[in-house]
C-alpha positions as a LaTeX table, in Angstrom:
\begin{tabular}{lrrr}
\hline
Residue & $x$ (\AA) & $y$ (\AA) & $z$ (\AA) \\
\hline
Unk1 & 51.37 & $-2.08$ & $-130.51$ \\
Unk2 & 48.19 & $-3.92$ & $-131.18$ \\
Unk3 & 46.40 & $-3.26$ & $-134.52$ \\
Unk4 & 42.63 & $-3.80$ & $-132.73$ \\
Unk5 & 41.80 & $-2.33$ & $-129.48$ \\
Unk6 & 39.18 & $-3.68$ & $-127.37$ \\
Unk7 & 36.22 & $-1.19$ & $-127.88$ \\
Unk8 & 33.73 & $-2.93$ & $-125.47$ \\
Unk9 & 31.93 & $-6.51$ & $-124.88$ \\
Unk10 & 28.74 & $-8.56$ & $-124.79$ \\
Unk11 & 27.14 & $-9.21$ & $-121.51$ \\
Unk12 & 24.45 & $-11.21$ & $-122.67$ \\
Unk13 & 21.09 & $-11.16$ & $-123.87$ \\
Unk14 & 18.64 & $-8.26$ & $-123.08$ \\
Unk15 & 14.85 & $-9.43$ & $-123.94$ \\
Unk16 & 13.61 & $-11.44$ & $-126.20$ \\
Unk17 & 14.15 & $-9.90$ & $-129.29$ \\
Unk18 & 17.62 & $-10.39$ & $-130.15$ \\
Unk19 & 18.91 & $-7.36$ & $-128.91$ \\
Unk20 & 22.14 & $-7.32$ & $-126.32$ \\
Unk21 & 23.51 & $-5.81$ & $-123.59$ \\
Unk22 & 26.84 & $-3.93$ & $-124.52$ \\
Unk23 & 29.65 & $-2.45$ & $-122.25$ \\
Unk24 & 31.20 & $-0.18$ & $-123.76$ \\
Unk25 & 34.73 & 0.98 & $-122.78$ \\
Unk26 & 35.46 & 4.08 & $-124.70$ \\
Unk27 & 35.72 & 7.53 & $-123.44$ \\
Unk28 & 32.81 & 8.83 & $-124.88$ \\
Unk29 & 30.55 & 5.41 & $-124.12$ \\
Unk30 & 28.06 & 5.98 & $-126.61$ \\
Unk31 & 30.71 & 6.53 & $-129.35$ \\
Unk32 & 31.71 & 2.88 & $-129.73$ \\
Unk33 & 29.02 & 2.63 & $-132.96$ \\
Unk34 & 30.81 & 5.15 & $-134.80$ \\
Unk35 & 33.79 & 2.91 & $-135.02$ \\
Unk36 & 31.72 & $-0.33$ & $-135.92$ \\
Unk37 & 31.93 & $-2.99$ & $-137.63$ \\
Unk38 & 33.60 & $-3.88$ & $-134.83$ \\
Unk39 & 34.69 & $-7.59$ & $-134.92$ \\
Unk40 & 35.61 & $-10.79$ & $-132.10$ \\
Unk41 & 39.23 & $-10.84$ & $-131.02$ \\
Unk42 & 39.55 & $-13.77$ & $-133.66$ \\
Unk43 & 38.17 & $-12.06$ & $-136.50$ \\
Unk44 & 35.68 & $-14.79$ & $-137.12$ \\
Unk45 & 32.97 & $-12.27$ & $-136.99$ \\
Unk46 & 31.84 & $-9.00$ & $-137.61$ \\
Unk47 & 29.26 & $-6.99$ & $-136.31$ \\
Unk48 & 27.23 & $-3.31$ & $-136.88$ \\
Unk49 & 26.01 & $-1.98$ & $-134.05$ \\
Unk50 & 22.76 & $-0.05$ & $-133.27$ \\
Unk51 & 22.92 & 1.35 & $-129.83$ \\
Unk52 & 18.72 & 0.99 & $-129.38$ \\
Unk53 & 18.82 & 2.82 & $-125.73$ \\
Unk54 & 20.92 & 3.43 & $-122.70$ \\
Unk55 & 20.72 & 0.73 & $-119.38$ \\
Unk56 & 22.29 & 0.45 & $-116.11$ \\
Unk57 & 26.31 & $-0.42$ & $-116.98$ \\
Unk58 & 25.65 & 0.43 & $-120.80$ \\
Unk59 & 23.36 & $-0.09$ & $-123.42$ \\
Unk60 & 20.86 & $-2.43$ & $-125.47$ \\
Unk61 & 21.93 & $-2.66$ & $-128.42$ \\
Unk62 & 20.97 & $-4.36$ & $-131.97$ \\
Unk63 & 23.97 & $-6.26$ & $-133.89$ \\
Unk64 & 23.75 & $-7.26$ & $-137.13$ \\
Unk65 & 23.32 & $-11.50$ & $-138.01$ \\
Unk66 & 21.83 & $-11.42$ & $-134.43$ \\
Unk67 & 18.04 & $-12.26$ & $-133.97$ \\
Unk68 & 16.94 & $-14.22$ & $-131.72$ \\
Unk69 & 17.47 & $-14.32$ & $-127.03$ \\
Unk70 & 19.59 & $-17.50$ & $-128.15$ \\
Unk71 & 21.28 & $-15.82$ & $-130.60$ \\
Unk72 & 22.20 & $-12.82$ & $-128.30$ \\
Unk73 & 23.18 & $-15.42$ & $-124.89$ \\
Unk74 & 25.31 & $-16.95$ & $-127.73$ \\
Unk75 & 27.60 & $-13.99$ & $-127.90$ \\
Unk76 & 28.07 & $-13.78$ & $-123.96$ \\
Unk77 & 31.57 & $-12.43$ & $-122.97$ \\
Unk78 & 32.58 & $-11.99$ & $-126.54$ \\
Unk79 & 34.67 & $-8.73$ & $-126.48$ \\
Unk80 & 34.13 & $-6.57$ & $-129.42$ \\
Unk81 & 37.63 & $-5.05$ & $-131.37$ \\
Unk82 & 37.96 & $-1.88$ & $-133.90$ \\
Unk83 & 41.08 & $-1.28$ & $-136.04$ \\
Unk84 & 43.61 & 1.15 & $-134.19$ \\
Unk85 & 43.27 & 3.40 & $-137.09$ \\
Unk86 & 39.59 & 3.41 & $-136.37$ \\
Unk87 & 39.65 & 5.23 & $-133.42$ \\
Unk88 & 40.38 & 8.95 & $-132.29$ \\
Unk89 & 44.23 & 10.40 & $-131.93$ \\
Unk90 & 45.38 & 10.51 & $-128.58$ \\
Unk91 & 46.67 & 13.26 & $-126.51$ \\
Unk92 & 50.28 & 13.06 & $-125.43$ \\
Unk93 & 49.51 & 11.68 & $-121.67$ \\
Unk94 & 46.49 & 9.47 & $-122.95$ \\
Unk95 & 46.93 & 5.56 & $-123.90$ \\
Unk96 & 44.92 & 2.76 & $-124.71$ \\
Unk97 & 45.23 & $-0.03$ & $-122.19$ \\
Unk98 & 46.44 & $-2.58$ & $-124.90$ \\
Unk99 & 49.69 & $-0.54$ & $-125.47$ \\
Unk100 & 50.78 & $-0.55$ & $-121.40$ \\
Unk101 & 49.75 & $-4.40$ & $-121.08$ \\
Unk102 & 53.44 & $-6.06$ & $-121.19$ \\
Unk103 & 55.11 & $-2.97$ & $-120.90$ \\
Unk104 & 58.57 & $-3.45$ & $-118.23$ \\
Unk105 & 58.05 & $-1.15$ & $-114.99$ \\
Unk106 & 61.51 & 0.60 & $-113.53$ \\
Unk107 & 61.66 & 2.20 & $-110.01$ \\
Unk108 & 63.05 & 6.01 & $-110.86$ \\
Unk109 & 67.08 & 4.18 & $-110.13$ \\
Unk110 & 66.66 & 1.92 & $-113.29$ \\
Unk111 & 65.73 & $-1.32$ & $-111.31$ \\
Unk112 & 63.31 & $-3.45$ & $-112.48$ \\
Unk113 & 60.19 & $-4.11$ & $-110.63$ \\
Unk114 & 58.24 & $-6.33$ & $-113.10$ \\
Unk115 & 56.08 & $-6.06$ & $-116.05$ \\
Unk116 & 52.08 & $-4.54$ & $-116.19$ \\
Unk117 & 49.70 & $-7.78$ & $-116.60$ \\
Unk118 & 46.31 & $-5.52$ & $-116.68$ \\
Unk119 & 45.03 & $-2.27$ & $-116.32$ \\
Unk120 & 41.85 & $-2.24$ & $-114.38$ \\
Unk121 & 39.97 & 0.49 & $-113.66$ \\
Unk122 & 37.29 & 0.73 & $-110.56$ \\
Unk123 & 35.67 & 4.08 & $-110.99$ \\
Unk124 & 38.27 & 6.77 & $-109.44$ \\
Unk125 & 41.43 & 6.15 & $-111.70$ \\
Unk126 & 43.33 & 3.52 & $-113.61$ \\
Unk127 & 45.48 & 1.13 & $-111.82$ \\
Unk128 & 48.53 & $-1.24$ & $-113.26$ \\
Unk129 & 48.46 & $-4.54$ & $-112.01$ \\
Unk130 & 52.29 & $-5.64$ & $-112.22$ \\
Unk131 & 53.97 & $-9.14$ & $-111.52$ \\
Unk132 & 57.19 & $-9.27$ & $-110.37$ \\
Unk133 & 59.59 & $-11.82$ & $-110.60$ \\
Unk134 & 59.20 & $-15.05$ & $-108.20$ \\
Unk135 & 55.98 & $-13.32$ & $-106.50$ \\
Unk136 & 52.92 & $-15.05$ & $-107.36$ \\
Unk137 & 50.39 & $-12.08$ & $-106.17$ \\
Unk138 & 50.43 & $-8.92$ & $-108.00$ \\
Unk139 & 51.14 & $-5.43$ & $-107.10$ \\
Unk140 & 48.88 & $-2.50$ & $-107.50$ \\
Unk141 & 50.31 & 0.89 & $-108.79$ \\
Unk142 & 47.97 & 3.83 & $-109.00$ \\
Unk143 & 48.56 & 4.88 & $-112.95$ \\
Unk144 & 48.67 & 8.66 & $-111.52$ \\
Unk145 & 51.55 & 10.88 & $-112.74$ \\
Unk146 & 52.95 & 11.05 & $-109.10$ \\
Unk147 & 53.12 & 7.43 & $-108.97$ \\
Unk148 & 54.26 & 6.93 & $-112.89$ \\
Unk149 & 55.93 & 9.98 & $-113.95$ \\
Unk150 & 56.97 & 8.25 & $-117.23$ \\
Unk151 & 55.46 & 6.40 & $-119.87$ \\
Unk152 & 57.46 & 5.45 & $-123.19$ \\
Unk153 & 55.46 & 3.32 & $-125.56$ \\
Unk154 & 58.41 & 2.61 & $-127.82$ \\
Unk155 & 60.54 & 1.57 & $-125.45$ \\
Unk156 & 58.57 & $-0.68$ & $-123.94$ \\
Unk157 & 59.12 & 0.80 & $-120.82$ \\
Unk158 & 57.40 & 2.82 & $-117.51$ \\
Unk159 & 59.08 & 4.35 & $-114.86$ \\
Unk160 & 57.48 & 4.28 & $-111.45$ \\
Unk161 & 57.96 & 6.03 & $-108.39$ \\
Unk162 & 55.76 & 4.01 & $-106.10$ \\
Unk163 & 54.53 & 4.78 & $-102.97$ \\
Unk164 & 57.36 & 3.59 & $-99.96$ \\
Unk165 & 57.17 & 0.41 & $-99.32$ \\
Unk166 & 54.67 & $-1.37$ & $-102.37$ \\
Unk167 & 57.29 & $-3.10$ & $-103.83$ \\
Unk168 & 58.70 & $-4.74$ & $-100.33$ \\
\hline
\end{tabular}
């Protein structure tokens, strides 16, 4: 399990006055100041946040050291971490995307389909992105509990039961 979970990222400068424009990609959006100073995935810098209003795909938002349009276009595509221990407990059937990333996916007979590269999420629901072995394109598995009945974190394992024919 990862110590830091990605809490959100930079998309760039919004204005002229140093202020940015922040995705945020917790479940309550506007929560991701409570759990500042959130730092880079390096750990080379540190940041407070001060969400200043809300915009289309997530908010302006003041950071600290940051000042200037430069400044803020800088920062551009920086994700933005927060200590595991930072962040709310989760409910039995809840996970952070970090902790499925590398998991090993197994059909519902034990077999091995391959191994969850990303989680990406459109709108409706989550969906696992899995590579399997000598395939170069990925397969997509709904992360529903009809298509992945099981999900054990310390195993370092899922157990799908994927629509017929996906993994053909």
């Amino acid at each position: 399990m990862n110590d830091q979970i990605c809490v959100g990222a930079i998309a760039g400068a919004f204005g002229v006055q140093g202020e940015v424009r922040l995705k945020s990609f917790t479940s309550d959006p506007e929560a991701i100041a409570d759990y500042a100073p959130l730092t880079t995935e390096d750990g080379s810098q540190s940041f407070e946040i001060q969400l200043t209003r809300a915009i289309p795909q997530g908010f302006a938002a003041r950071l600290t050291g940051v000042r200037s349009k430069e400044d803020a276009d800088a920062l551009k595509g920086i994700r933005l971490f927060a200590p595991r221990d930072r962040l709310p407990s989760l409910l039995d059937d809840e996970y952070y995307h970090a902790d499925l990333i590398g998991l090993a996916v197994y059909d519902t007979g034990g077999v091995e389909l391959g191994r969850v590269r990303a989680v990406l999420n459109h709108g409706a629901s989550d969906i696992l992105e899995i590579t399997t072995p000598g395939n170069s394109a990925a397969i997509l598995l709904p992360f529903t509990l009809a298509a992945v009945p099981t999900v054990d974190i310390s195993a370092g394992r899922i157990v799908a039961d994927p629509p017929e024919g996906l993994f053909d």
